[in-house]
N, C-alpha and C positions, 0 to 999 in steps of 0.2 A: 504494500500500500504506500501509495507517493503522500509525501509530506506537503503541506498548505505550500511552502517555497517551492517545491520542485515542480508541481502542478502549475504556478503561476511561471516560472521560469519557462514552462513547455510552452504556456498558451502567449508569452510576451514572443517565442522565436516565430509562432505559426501567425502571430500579427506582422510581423518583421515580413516572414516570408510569403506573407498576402500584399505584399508593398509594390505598385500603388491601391490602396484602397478609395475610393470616391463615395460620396453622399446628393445625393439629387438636393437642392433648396432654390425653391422657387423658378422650378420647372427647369434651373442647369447644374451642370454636372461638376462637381466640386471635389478633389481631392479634399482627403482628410486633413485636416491641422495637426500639430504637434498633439493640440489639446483632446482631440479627437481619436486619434492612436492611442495616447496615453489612458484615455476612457476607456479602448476596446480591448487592451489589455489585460485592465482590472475585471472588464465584465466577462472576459474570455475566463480567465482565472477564477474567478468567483463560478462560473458557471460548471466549471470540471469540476471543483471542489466540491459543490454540491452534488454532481453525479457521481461522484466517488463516495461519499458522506450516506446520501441517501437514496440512491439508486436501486439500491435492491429492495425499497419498499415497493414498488412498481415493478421489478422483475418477478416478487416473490406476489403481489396481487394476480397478475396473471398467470403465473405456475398454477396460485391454488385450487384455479376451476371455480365453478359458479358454488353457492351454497344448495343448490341444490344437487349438482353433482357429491360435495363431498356429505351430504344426509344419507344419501342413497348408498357414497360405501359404508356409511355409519349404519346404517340398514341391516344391508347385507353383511358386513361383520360382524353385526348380533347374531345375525337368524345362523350365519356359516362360522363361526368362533372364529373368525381371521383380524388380522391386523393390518388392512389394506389403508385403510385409513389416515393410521397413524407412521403408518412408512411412506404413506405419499408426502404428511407433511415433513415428515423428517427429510425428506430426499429434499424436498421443497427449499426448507430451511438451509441445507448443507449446500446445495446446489448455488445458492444467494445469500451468502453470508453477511450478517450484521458487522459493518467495519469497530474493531475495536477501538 
């Protein structure tokens, strides 16, 4: 797991090597300003950080399946004594790990 530095370090090279970047204002075409880059840095950075941070809340929503899928294996691992259930979530969980 990349560190808050190392993360903003990646996204300030991939602003670098997005250079020239432009902004449309008032219908022309405008290179970015100093001030401008410098914004898209931070927001580059802040925005991995958070996909690294909390990403796997959204990987692990969609692994789980609807709640009515995982009822029905709660269902059926009453009526059939299995634990399909709780090894889907465990897979779930392992597969998308909570960042320490």
């Amino acid at each position: 797991m990349a560190t808050q530095e190392e993360l903003q370090a990646l996204a300030d090279q991939e602003i670098e090597d997005a250079k020239p970047m432009y902004k449309q204002v008032n219908n022309e075409r405008m290179e970015f300003s100093d001030a401008d880059y410098a914004q898209a840095k931070v927001d580059l950075g802040n925005s991995k950080w958070e996909a690294q941070q909390f990403g796997y809340i959204q990987a692990r929503q969609e692994a789980y399946g609807s709640v009515q899928d995982q009822l029905d294996m709660q269902y059926w691992d009453n009526v059939n004594s299995t634990t399909t259930w709780k090894n889907h979530i465990a897979k779930v969980k392992s597969d998308n790990p909570k960042p320490s």
